[in-house]
N, C-alpha and C positions, 0 to 999 in steps of 0.2 A: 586856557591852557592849550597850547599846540598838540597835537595826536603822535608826534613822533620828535625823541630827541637826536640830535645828531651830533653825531663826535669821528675826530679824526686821528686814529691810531698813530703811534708815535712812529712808525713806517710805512705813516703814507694813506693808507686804509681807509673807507668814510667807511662807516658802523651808524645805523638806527636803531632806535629803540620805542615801540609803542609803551604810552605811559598807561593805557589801560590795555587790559588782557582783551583777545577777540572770545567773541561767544564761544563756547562748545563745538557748536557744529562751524563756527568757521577755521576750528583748529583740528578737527576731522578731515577737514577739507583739504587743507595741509598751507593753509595761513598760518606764518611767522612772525612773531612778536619781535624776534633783534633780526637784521640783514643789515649785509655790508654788500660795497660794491669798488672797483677798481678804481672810480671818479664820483664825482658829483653828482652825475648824468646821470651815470646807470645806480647809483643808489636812489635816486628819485625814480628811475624807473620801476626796481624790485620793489618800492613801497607802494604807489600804482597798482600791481600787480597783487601784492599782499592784499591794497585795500576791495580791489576789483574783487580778491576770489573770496574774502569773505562775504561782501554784499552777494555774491552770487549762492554762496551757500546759505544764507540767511533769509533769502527772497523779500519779497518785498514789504 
């Protein structure tokens, strides 16, 4: 199963969605389970960003 579904809003919009929840502490952290972004690019980017900041709050 892929980590992240992706869908494109009937105006345009990409939207993800994590199919499982992040820990705790990586939703303290202020990791997002849906993001959207303006293209393609920068929705792959926010989910990057999502996934970075929870491995960061989670350590190793």
């Amino acid at each position: 199963m892929t980590p992240w579904h992706v869908w494109r809003s009937d105006v345009g919009r990409w939207w993800a969605g994590r199919n499982r929840p992040f820990s705790l502490a990586a939703e303290e952290a202020g990791a997002h389970r849906t993001v959207d972004g303006d293209d393609l690019g920068e929705l792959c980017r926010v989910i990057v960003e999502q996934e970075n900041l929870a491995d960061l709050a989670t350590g190793p």
